[in-house]
PALO-957609 format. One line per 10 residues: number of its first residue (from 1); their letters; for each residue z, y, x of C-alpha. Coordinates in Angstrom, 2 decimals, m for minus. Layout:
residues N
NUM = a = Z Y X  ... .
This chain:
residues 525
1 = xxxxxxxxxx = 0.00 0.00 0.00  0.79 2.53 2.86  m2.23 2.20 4.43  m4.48 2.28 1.18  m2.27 5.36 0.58  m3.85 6.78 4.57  m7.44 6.02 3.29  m7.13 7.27 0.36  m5.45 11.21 2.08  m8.14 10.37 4.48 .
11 = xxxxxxxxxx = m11.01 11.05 1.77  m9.41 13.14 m0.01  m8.73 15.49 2.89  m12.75 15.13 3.22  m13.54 15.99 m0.16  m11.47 19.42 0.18  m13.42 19.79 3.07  m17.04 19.70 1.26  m15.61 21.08 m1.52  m14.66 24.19 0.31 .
21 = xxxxxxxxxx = m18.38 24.39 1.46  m19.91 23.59 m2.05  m17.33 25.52 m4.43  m19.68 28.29 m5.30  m22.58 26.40 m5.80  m20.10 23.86 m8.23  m18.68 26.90 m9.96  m22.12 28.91 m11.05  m23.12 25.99 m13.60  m20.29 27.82 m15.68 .
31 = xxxxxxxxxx = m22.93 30.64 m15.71  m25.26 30.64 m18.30  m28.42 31.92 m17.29  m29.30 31.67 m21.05  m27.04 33.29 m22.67  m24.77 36.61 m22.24  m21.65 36.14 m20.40  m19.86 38.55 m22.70  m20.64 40.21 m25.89  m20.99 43.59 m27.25 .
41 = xxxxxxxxxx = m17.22 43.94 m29.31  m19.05 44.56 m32.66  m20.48 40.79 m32.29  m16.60 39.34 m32.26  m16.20 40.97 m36.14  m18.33 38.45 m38.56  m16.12 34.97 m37.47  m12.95 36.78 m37.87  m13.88 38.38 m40.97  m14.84 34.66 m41.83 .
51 = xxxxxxxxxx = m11.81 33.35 m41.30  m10.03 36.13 m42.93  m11.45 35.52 m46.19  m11.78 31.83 m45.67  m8.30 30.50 m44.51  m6.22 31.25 m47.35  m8.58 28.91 m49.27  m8.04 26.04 m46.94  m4.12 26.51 m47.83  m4.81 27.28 m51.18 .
61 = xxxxxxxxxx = m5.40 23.43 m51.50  m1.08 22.86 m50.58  m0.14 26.66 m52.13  m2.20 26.35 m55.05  m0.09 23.10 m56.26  3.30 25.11 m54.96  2.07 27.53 m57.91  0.52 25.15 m60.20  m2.74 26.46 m60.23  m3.95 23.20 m59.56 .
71 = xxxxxxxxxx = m2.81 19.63 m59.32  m4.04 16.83 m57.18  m4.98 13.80 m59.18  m3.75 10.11 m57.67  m1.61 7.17 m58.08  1.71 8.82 m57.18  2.59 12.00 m57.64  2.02 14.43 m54.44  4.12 15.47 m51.96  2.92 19.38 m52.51 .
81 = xxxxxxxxxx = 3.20 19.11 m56.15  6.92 17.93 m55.82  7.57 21.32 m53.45  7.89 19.07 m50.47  5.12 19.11 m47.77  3.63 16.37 m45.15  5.63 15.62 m41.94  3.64 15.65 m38.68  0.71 17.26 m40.13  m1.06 20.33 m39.97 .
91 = xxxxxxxxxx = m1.50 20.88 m43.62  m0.57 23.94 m45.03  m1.04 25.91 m41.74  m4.70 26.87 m41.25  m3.63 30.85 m41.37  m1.17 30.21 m38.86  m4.51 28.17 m36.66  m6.68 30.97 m37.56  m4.54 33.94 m36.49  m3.23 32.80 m33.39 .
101 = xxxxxxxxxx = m6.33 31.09 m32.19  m9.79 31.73 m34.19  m8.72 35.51 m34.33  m5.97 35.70 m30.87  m7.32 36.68 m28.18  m10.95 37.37 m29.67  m9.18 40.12 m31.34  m7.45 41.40 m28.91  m10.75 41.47 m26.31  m12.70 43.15 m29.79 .
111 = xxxxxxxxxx = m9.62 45.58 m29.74  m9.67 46.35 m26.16  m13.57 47.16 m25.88  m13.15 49.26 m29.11  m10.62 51.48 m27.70  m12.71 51.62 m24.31  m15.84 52.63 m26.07  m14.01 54.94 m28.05  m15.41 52.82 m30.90  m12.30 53.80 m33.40 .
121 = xxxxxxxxxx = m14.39 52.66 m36.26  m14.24 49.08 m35.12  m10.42 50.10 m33.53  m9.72 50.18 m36.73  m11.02 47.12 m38.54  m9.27 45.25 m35.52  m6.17 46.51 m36.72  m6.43 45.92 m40.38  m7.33 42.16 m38.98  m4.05 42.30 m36.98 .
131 = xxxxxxxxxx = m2.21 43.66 m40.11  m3.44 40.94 m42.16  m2.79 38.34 m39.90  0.90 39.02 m39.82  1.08 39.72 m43.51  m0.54 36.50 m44.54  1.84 34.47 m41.56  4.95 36.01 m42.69  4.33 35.33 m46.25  3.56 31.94 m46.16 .
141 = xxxxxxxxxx = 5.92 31.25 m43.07  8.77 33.91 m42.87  9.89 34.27 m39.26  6.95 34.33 m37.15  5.85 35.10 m33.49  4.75 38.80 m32.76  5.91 40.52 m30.02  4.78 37.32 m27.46  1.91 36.42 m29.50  m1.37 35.78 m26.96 .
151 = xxxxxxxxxx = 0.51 36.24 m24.01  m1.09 33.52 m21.90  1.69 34.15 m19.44  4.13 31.85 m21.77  4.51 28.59 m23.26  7.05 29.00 m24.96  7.45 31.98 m27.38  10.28 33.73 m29.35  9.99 33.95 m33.24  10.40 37.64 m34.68 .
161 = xxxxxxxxxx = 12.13 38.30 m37.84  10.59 38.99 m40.92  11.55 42.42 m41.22  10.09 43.03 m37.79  6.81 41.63 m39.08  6.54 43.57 m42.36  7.53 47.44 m40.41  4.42 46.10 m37.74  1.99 45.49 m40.58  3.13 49.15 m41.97 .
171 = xxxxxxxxxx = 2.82 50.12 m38.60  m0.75 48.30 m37.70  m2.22 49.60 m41.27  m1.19 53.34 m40.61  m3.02 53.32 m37.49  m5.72 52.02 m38.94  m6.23 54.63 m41.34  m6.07 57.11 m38.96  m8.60 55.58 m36.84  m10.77 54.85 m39.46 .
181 = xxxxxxxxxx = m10.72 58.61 m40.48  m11.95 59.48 m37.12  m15.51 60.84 m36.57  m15.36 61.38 m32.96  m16.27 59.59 m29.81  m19.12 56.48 m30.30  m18.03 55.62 m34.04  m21.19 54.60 m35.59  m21.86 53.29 m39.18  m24.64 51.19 m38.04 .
191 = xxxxxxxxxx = m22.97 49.31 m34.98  m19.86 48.79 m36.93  m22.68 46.79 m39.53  m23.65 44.84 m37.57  m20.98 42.62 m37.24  m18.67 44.26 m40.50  m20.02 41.41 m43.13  m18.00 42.78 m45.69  m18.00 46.15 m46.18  m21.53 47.19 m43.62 .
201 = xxxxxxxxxx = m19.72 49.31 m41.71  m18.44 51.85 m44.86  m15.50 53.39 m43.48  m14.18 54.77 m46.42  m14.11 51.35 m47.83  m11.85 50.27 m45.13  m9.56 52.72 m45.78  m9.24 51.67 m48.98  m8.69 48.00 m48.38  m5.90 49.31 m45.74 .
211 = xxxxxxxxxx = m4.59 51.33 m48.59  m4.65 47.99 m50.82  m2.94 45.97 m48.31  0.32 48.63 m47.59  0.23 48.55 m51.36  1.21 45.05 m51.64  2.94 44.94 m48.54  5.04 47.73 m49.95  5.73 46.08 m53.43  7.12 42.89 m51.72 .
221 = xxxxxxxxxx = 10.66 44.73 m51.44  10.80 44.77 m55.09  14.11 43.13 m54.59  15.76 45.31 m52.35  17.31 48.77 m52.89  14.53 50.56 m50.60  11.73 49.66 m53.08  10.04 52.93 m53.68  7.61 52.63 m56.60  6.13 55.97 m56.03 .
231 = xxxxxxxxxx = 4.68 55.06 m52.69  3.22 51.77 m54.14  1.26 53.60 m56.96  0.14 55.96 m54.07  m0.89 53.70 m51.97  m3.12 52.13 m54.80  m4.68 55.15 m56.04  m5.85 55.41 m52.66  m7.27 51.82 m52.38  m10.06 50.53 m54.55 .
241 = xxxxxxxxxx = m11.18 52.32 m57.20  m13.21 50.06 m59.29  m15.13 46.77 m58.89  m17.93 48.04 m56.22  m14.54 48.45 m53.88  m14.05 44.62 m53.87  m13.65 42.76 m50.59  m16.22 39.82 m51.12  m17.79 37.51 m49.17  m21.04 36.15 m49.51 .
251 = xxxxxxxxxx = m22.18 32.56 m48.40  m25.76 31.88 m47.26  m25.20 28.27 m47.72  m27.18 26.95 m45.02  m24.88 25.03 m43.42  m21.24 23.23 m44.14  m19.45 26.22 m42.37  m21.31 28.92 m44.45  m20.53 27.32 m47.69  m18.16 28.58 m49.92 .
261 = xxxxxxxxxx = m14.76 26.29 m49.37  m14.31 26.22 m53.02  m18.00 24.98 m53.75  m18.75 21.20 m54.58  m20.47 20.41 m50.99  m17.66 20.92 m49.34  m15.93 18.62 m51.45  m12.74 19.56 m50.89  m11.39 20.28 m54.83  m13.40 17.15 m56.31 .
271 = xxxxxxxxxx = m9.63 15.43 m56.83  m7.82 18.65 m58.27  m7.51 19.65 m61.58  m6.47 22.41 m63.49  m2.65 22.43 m64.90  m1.25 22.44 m68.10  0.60 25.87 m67.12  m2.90 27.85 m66.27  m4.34 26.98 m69.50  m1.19 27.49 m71.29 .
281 = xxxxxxxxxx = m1.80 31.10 m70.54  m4.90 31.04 m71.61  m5.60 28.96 m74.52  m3.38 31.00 m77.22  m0.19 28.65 m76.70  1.70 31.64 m74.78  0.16 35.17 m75.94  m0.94 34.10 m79.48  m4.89 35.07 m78.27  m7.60 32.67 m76.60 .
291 = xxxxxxxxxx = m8.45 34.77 m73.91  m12.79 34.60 m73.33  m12.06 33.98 m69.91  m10.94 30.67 m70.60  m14.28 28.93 m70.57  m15.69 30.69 m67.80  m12.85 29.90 m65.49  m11.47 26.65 m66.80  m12.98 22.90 m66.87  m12.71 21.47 m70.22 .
301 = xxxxxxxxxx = m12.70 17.70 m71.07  m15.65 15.88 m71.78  m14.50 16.26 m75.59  m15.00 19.72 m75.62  m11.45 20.63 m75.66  m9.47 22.81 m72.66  m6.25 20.84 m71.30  m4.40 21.03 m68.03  m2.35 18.42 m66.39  1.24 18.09 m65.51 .
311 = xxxxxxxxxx = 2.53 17.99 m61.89  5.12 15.66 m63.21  2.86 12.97 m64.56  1.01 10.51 m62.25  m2.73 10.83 m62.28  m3.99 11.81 m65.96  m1.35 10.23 m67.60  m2.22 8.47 m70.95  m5.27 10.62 m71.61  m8.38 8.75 m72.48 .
321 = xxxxxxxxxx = m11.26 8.90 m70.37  m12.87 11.83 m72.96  m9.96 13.35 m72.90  m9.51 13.95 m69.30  m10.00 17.33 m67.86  m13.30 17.27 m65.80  m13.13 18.72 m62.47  m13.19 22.14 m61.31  m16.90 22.44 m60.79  m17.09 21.29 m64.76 .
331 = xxxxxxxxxx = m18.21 17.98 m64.28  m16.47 14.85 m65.42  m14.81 12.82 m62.16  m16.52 13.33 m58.72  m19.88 15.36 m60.50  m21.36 18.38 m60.08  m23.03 17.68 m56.64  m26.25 19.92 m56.00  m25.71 21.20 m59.38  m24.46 24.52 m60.75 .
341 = xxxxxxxxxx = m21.27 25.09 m60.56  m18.77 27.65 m62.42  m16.73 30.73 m61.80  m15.51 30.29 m57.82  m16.39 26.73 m57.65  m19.79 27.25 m56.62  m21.26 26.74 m53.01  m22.65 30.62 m53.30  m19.74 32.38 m55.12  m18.29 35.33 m53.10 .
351 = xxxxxxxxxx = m15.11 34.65 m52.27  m12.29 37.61 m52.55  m10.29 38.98 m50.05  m9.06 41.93 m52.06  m9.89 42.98 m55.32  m9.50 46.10 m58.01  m7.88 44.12 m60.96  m5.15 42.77 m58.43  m3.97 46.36 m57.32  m4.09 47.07 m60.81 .
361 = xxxxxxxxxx = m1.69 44.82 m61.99  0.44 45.44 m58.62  0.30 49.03 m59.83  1.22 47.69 m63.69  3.85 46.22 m62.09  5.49 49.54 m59.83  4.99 52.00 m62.97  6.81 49.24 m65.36  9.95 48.97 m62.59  9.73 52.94 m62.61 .
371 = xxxxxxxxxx = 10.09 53.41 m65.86  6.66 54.97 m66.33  5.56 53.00 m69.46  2.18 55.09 m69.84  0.79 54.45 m66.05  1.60 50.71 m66.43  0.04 50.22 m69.16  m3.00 52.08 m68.20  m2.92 50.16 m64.86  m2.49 46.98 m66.70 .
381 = xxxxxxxxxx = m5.28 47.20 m69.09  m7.75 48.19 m65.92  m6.83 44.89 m64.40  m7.39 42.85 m67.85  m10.88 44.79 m68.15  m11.87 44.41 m64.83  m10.77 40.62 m64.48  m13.41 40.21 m66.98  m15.96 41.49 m65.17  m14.96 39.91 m61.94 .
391 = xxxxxxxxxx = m15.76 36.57 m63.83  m18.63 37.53 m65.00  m19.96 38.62 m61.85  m18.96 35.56 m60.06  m20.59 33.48 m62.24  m23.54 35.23 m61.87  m23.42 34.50 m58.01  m25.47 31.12 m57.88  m26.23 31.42 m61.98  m23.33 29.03 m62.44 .
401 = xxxxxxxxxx = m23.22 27.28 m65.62  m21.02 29.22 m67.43  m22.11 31.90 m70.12  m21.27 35.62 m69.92  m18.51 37.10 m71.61  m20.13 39.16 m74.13  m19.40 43.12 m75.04  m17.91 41.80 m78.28  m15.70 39.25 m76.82  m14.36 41.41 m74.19 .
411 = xxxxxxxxxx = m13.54 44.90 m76.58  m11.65 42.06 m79.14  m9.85 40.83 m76.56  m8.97 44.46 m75.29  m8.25 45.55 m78.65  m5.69 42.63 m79.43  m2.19 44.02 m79.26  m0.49 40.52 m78.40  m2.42 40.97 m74.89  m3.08 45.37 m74.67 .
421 = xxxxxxxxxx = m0.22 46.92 m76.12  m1.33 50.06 m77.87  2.50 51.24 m77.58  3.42 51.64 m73.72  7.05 50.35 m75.10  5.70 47.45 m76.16  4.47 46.16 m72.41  6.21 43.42 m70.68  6.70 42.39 m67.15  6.02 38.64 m68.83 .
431 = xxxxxxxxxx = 2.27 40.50 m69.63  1.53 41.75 m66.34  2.89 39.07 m63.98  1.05 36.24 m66.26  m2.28 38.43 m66.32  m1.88 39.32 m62.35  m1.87 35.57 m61.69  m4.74 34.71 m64.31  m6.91 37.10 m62.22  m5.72 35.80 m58.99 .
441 = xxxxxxxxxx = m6.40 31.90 m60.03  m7.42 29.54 m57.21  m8.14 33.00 m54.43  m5.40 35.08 m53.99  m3.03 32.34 m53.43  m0.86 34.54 m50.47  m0.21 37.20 m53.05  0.10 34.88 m55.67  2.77 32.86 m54.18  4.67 35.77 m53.42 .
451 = xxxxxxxxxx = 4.94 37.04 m56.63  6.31 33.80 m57.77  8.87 34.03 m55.13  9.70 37.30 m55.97  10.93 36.41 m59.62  12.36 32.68 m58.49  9.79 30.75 m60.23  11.21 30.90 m63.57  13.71 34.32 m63.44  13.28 36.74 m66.57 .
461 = xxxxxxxxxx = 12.01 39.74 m67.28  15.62 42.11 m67.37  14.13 44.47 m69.94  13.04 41.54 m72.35  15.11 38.42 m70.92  11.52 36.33 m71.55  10.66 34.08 m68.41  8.11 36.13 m66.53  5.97 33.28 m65.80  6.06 31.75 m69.23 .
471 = xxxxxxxxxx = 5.59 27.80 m69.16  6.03 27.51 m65.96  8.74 24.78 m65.44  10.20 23.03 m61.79  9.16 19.89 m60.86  11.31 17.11 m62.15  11.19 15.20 m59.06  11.24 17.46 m55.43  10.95 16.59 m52.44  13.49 14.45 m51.29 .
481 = xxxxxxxxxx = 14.14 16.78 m48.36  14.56 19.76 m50.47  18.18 18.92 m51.80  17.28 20.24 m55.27  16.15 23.29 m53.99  12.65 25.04 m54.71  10.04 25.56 m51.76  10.18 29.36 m50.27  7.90 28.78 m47.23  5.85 26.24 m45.15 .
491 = xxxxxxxxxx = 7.24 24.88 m42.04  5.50 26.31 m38.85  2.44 24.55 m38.17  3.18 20.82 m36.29  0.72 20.57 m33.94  1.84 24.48 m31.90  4.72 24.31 m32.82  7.15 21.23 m33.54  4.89 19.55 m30.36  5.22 22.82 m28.22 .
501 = xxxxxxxxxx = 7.71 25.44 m28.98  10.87 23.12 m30.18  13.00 25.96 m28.40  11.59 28.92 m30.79  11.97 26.84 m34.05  15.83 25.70 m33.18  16.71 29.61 m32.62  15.33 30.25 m36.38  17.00 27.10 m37.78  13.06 25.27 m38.18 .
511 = xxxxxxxxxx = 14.00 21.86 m37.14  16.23 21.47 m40.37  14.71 18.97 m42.76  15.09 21.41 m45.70  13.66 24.63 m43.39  11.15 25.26 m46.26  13.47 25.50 m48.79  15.18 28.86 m47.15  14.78 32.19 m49.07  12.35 34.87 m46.95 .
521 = xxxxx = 14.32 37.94 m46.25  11.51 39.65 m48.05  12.52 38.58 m51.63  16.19 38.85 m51.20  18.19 42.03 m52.03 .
């Protein structure tokens, strides 16, 4: 052995030795003669724009069932629907992959060359991107890591507190607005196009969508004694001002990652169905009214009726085979493939990353808490009216297969005082919340989940004592690792962190069983 151990220094020492000859000739092949070795920073924008839009559908599939938006169909009832989540997995944590990775350092380079080229336009974008980033994290996640985020110095890294991350989004979105205001130095409409595949480079739109962001941001400390109303309705009459203002991205479809996430091809809703809650709110069984919207958003069974399922009940329970709600696309089991689709479930609908009905209702929502009865109900039927055109809209993306809500349909609907009150007096929190999350349904599922967070699931309205989320009942059976106790976050994602960081998740009390189960800071007083 010790003299196979000689030999084998013995060539090594000579391959160091040719290597030291050779290394620059070995290293070029890393240059690509081909292709640029580094890109203009406008060119970074359209993946993380992507991904900004796109991520919170891939955990819409886990927070969706959290909310009971949707429910996955099987022989046992699932681990997400119970509140509980998958051990050793990555589910639930594509945000978390996407902001510290597809984003990390690819914003911070985009960032860097922005503020070099005195590009504030696209400065300013970056930090709206940043902004979300920490939003969405926080919200699903609570503590999360900031300060030593991308700082390929470390391997481990320090979690921040929750607090921390909402003043830095404040922080991050302010800037941004001031940036974005900014006419000076090389900011250029067209250069910021092409790579802004949202809003082509409209600055004022940006500035809205910042706006629309510190709104909600803002209304999240609903719970807490600093919640200031007034700035939240400021903040919104600032951000979008009607449809054309909607952040929405379009899919060319030519490929699997340029498919909507949500559309049949992808295949990745084929096994969910719609609950017994969503159409609850919908059908006339809650409000008294069958809302229009129903049909256009909703699957309904191969008998012609609407019905939801029950997170409780395995599978479809005793419903007959006619009976059985057809999937989301509106096509009885695994259908639907290379055939129109409906609403969002569509391999061409625009998906949302911010939209005018949902500052609406978060505006409903800050006048009713301030006592202004008018505003909120002015604000509330704005979000009911232009919900309905959203849907409309969206199903005219790929001509989907549902029909358009008609003039008539959408002024009786309007006109119905068990959904538009024509007394301000007469408007409940019950109303807004339940509208806010009808025109949120299976996209907004970050905001979504917050507001359900935000009123404990099943809390009441204090004005009316009437469940704000009416219907909506806790699973019978959690999570075994829950202890009786609802879900308030996901766990950290496995892979980065329970592999990796072990150290950051013990400081911030992670590696308990029932971690997910602990209230965010942000919905406590």
């Amino acid at each position: 052995m010790m003299r196979l151990r000689i030999r084998s220094l013995a060539l090594a020492a000579g391959l160091l030795t040719t290597a030291a000859v050779g290394c620059r000739d070995f290293l070029d092949v890393n240059d690509n003669p081909n292709a640029p070795q580094t890109v203009t920073a406008n060119l970074y924008l359209p993946p993380m724009i992507h991904w900004m839009v796109t991520s919170p559908q891939f955990d819409g599939r886990f927070v969706g069932r959290y909310t009971q938006q949707v429910v996955l169909t099987g022989t046992i009832v699932s681990t997400w629907d119970r509140m509980g989540y998958d051990p050793s997995s990555d589910n639930g944590a594509q945000q978390w992959r996407d902001v510290y990775w597809s984003l990390g350092q690819n914003l911070v380079d985009m960032m860097n060359k922005a503020e070099a080229e005195q590009r504030w336009d696209l400065l300013g974008v970056g930090q709206i991107l940043k902004a979300w980033g920490w939003q969405s994290l926080t919200d699903l996640h609570g503590e999360i890591i900031v300060k030593e985020a991308i700082d390929q110095s470390k391997f481990s890294f320090n979690y921040d507190t929750q607090e921390y991350a909402y003043q830095e989004v404040q922080r991050l979105l302010n800037e941004a607005i001031k940036n974005l205001q900014r006419t000076d130095g090389a900011v250029d409409q067209s250069y910021l196009a092409r790579g802004d595949k949202l809003y082509n480079g409209d600055r004022s739109k940006w500035i809205k969508f910042a706006y629309g962001m510190l709104a909600m941001n803002l209304n999240h400390y609903s719970n807490k004694s600093s919640y200031k109303p007034a700035d939240v309705i400021a903040a919104v009459d600032k951000s979008l001002a009607s449809n054309a203002d909607d952040a929405l991205l379009t899919y060319p479809n030519t490929n699997n990652d340029d498919i909507n996430f949500l559309g049949r091809t992808r295949n990745n809703f084929t096994s969910y169905r719609q609950t017994r809650f969503v159409v609850g709110l919908m059908d006339g069984t809650v409000f008294g009214a069958v809302d229009p919207r129903m049909t256009r958003m909703l699957s309904p069974s191969p008998d012609g009726q609407y019905r939801g399922l029950d997170p409780n009940v395995v599978g479809f329970g005793a419903l007959t085979v006619a009976q059985q709600p057809n999937n989301l696309y509106g096509y009885p089991t695994t259908g639907g493939l290379q055939l129109p689709g409906r609403y969002l479930f569509d391999d061409k609908a625009k998906m949302a990353a911010m939209t005018y009905s949902q500052l609406q209702f978060v505006k409903a929502e800050a006048a009713y808490r301030a006592g202004d009865k008018a505003t909120a109900l002015a604000a509330y039927r704005n979000g009911v009216s232009s919900h309905i055109d959203f849907v409309n809209a969206r199903n005219l993306d790929n001509n989907q297969n549902a029909t358009q809500i008609t003039a008539a349909e959408k002024a009786a609907f309007l006109a119905d005082p068990r959904i538009v009150p024509t007394n301000p007096a007469q408007l409940t929190l019950t109303q807004i919340m339940s509208q806010k999350y009808i025109a949120q349904w299976m996209w907004g599922h970050n905001e979504l989940w917050m507001d359900m967070r935000r009123y404990n699931y099943t809390g009441a309205d204090p004005v009316t004592g009437q469940q704000v989320y009416p219907g909506f009942t806790i699973p019978t059976s959690l999570y075994p690792d829950n202890g009786g106790k609802v879900v308030q976050r996901i766990r950290p994602r496995y892979n980065s962190e329970y592999v990796w960081n072990r150290t950051g998740l013990e400081a911030v009390g992670a590696l308990a069983l029932d971690y997910h189960t602990k209230p965010l800071w942000i919905t406590q007083p």
